[in-house]
N, C-alpha and C positions, 0 to 999 in steps of 0.2 A: 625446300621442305623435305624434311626424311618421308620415307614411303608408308611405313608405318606408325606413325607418329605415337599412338598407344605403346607400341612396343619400343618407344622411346624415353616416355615416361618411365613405364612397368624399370626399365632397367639402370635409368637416372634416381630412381625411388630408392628402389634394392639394392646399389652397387654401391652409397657410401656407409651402409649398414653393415655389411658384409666382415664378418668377424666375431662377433655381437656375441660367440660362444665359449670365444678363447680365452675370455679372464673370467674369474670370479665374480661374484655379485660385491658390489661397493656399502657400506653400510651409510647410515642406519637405514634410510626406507626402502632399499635395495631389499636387504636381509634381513629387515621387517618382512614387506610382500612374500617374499619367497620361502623365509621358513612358516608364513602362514598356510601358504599356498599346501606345501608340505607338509600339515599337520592335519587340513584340511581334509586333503586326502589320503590319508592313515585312518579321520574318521569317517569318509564316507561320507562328510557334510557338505551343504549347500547354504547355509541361510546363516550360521553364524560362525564368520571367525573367529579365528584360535591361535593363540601366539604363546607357544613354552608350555601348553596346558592349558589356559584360561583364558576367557572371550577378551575379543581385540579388536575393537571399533573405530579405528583411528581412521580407518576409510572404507569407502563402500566397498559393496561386493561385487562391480564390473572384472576389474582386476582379474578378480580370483575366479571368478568364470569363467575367462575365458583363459586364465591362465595353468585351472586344473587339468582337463583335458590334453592338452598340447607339454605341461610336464612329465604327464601318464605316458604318452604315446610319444614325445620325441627325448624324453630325457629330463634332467633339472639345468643341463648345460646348455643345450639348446632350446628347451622351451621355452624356461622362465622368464628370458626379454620376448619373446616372440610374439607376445601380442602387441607391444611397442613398435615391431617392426609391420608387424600388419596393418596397424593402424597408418603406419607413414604412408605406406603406401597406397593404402586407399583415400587418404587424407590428398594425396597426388591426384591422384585420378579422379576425385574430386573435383579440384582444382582444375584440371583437364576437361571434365565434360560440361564444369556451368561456363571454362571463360571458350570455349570451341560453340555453345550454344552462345552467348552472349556478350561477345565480345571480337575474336580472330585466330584465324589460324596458328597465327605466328605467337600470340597470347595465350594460347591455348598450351603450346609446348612450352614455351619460356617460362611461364608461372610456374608448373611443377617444378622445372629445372630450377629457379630461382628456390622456391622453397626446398627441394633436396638438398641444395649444396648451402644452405645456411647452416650456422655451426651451431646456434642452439636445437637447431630442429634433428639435425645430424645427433649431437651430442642425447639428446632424451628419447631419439629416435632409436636408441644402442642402449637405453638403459630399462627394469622394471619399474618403471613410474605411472602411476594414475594419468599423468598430464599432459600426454600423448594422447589419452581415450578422450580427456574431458575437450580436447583443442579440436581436436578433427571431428567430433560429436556437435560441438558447438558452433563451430564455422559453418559445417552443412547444414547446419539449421540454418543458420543465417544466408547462405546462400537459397536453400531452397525456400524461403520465406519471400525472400526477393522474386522468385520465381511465381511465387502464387501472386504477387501483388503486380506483377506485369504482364503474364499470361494464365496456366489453365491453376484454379484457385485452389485444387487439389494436392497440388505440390504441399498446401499446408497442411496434412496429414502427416505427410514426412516429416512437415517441420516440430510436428509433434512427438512422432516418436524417438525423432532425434534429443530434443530437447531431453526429454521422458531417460532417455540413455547417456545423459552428458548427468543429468539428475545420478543413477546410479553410476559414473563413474567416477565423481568428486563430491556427491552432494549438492544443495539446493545453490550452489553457486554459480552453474549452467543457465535458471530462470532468473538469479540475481541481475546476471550480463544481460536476458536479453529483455527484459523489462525495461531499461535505457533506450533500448535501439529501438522497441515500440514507441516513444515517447517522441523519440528526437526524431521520427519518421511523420508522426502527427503533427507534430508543430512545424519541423523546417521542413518538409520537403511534399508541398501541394499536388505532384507530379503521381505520385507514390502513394500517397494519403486516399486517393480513389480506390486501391485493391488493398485495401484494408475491408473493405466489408465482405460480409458471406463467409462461409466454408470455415468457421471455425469449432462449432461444435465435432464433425470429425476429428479433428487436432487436440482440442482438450480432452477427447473419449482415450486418443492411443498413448498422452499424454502423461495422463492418470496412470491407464493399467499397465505401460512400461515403468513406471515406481514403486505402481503397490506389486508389481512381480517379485518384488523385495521387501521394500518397506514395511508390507504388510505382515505379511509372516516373520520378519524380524522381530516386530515389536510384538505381535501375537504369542512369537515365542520368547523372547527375550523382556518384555515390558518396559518397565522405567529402567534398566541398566542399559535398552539399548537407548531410551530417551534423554537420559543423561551424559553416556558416553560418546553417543554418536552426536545427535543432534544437539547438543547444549556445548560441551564439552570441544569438540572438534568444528563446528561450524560455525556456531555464535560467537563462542570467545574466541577463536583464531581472528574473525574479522577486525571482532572490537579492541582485538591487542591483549587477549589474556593468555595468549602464545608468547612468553617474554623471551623464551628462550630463541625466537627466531623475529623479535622487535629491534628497529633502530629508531634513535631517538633524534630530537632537534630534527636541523634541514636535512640531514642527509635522507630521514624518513622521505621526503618528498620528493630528492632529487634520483634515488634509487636506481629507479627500473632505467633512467634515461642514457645511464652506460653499460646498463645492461641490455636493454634492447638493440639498442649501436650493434653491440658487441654479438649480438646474439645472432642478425644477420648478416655479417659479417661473410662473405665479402661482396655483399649488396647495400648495403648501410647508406652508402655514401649519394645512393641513388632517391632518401627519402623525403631531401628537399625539392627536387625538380620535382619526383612524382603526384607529393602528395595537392591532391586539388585545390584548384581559389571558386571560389563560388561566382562566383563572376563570370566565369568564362568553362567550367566546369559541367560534364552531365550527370544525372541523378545518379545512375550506378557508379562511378567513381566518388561522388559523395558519400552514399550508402557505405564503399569499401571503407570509404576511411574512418566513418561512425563507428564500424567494426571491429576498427583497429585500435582507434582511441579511446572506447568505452573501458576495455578490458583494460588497458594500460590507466586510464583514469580512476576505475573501481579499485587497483590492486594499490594503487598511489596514496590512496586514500586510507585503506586498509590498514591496517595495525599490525600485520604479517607481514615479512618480506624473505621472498626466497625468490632466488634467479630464475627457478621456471614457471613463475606466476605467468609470465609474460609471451609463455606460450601463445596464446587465443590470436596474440597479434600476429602474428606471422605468415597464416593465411590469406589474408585481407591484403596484408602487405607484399607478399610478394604477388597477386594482380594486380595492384599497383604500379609496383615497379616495372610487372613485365609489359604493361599500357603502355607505359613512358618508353620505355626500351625499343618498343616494337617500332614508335615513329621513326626512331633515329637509327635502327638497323635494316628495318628493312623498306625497300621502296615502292612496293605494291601492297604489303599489309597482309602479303600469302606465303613470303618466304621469304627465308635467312640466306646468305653470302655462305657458299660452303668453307670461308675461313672462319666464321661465327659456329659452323658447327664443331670446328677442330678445337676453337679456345674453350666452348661448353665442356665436349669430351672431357679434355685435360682437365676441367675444372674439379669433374667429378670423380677422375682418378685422384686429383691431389686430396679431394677432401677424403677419400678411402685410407688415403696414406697416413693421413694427418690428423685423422680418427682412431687409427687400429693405435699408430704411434704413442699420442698421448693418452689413450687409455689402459696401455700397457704399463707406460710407465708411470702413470697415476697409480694405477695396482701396484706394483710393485715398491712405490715411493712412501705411500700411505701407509702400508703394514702391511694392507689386507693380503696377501702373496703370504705373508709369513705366517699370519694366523690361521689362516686355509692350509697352508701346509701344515700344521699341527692336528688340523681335524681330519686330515688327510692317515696320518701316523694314526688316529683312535681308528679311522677305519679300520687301516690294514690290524688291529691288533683282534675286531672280530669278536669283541666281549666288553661286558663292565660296562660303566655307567661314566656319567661325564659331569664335569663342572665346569665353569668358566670362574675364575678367581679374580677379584676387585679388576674387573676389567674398566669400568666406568673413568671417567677423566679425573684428576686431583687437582689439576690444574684448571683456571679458567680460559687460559691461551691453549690450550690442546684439546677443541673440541673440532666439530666437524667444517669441514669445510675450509682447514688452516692447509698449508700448505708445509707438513711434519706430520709428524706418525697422528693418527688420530685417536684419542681416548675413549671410544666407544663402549660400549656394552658387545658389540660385533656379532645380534642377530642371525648372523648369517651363519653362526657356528650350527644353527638351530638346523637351518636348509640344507647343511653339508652333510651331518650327520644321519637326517632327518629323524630325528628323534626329541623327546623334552631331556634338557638338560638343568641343571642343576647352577643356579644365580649366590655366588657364594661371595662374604664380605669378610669373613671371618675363620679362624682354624676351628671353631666353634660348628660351622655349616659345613665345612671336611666332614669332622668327625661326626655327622649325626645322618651323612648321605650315605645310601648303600655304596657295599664297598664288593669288589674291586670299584676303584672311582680314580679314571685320568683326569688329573687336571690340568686345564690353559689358564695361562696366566702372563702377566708381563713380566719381564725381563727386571727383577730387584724388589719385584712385591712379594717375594717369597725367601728369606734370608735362608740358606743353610743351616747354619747356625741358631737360629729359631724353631724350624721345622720339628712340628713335633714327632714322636715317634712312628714309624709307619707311612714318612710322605720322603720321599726320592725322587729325584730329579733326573730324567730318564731320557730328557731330548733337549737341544735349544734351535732354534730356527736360522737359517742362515744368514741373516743379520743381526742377530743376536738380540733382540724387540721381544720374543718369545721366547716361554719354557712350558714342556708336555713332564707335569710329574704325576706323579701314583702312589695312591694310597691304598696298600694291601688290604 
């Protein structure tokens, strides 16, 4: 076993993240977040989001709290994923200090490693996304919940204020999950079902006032636009499938997450038939992990949304799992690893650095986003004038997000580059009526020369020729 085992994690955590500042923000909910974040604080706000000018409810306010300060004080380059990458980390360590209290030594270090070097956890662990907060918010509930019902009952406080902060980091979807995992604990698991009592009004008190730390003053000052937008709007109907734009229909809705979970832990996958428990022969806390695991993947299966990092939640649960199983068959006392077990980890976790910076390099630069960043890059350096973005939206239904071609976005992230509001233009009509000097971005054929009415010039194109920066005197 390594000497300092925390200082094994801390740097198994950290080290396939590493990079996380070198590309641009990815749209859309990249440079959604981030030119919120940036607009945010131009106004000195806390309570309601603001996207291009106008309130923007599409998701809570963890995010953006913890993302304004940390863009302030370390940049838009480095901060803007930075709370992603803290979160991984402590979502590690985590991990580290419930399986070292309840579980083994050897489980204790393999678990983080395991969940580090997973490619879904790697890949959202490198990006601004809510779903890093809501995963490691919600699994430490769940762990520390486990903790109140087999020693001191107080752990359920945490579990509250955790809950309470998975609430503001995705919405009432954090109590959705663990409302299952009270059930399935009453009915199947009599073992477990004794430390259910006691010690809950603590938990419901810090419960509450980590929601209405927000909730309240949003709606206070916001009312039914934010009751509509946030809560009706983004949580009810994404569930029930009134998100079409991210629905799949027939089997495939049901078979979804299951090559995407594979894939997500990857390259531990292969481990989650041995690992996962039989009841039969199985103990409560390996039961518990896997309730953990399969609620979230059974809630989102169900669901009417489907997006690859629903699937987050599961990943914690799962790699204790795997690193239980692992632990018989590697090591021989249950307190330490083969020092060639620790050279193939190392390596593991150099490769997924490699293989992380790699493809999201060339994801940026393959998708456009390289080319339209460098356009808002040229408004910089020009130091004046106003901005538009020209029919940038998709025309196509095959070139939306998530295709593997230039993506037809709105590209948000113009908004965070700039940091300023810009100007959403469909028409030569919304040229002519935006103050002027006025650069505009647009793609590469939506603007004929030949059309162009008087006064618009074409003044730059982007190195792969996807983009054009013109000017309307």
């Amino acid at each position: 076993m390594v000497r300092k085992p925390i200082l094994w994690v801390l740097a198994v955590s950290l080290i396939p993240l590493l990079g996380w500042w070198t590309y641009g923000l990815f749209d859309l909910d990249e440079g959604f977040y981030g030119a919120v974040v940036m607009e945010m604080n131009r106004r000195s706000e806390w309570i309601t989001p603001y996207y291009n000018g106008k309130p923007w409810f599409e998701k809570p306010i963890l995010l953006y709290w913890v993302a304004k300060p940390l863009v302030a004080w370390f940049g838009p380059d480095f901060g803007a994923r930075l709370p992603s990458v803290i979160a991984s980390v402590l979502g590690a360590l985590g991990v580290y200090a419930f399986a070292k209290r309840r579980m083994s030594p050897v489980v204790a270090v393999l678990a983080p490693t395991i969940l580090a070097t997973s490619l879904l956890w790697v890949a959202l662990g490198r990006m601004m996304m809510t779903d890093t907060l809501l995963a490691v918010s919600f699994n430490l509930a769940c762990l520390t919940f486990y903790e109140s019902m087999v020693g001191d009952k107080r752990w359920r406080w945490a579990t509250g204020a955790l809950l309470g902060i998975g609430v503001l980091a995705k919405g009432p979807v954090s109590l959705l999950l663990f409302g299952p995992l009270l059930v399935w604990v009453w009915f199947r698991e009599p073992e477990l079902k004794k430390g259910l009592r006691g010690a809950w009004l603590g938990g419901f008190v810090l419960l509450f006032a980590v929601i209405a730390s927000w909730y309240l003053p949003a709606y206070l000052k916001d009312g039914q636009m934010f009751v509509q937008k946030f809560l009706i709007e983004q949580n009810l109907n994404r569930f029930t499938g009134g998100d079409t734009a991210h629905s799949i229909g027939g089997i495939a809705n049901l078979l979804f997450f299951l090559p995407v979970l594979l894939l997500g832990m990857a390259p531990w996958s292969f481990r989650v038939f041995g690992a996962w428990p039989r009841r039969a022969t199985s103990d409560p806390l390996s039961r518990y992990l896997a309730a953990c695991a399969a609620i979230p993947f059974i809630f989102f299966t169900i669901s009417g949304t489907k997006l690859i990092h629903y699937v987050q939640p599961c990943l914690i649960p799962l790699s204790l799992l795997f690193a239980d199983h692992l632990a018989w068959r590697w090591s021989t006392d249950g307190r330490t690893l083969p020092k060639s077990r620790w050279i193939k980890l190392g390596a593991g976790v150099a490769f997924m650095l490699v293989l992380a910076n790699v493809g999201f390099h060339t994801w940026y630069r393959l998708s456009g986003h390289a080319e339209v960043h460098a356009m808002a890059r040229l408004v910089l350096e020009k130091k004046g004038g106003h901005v538009a973005a020209y029919q940038m939206p998709r025309r196509q239904a095959d070139q939306g997000t998530g295709k593997p071609k230039l993506q037809e976005t709105s590209h948000p992230s113009i908004a965070f580059m700039l940091d300023r509001v810009f100007v959403e233009a469909e028409t030569f009509e919304h040229l002519e009526a935006a103050p002027k000097p006025l650069y505009v971005i647009t793609r590469a054929g939506r603007i004929l020369p030949s059309e162009a009415p008087p006064g618009l010039s074409r003044i730059a194109v982007s190195e792969r020729e996807n983009y054009e920066l013109w000017l309307v005197e």
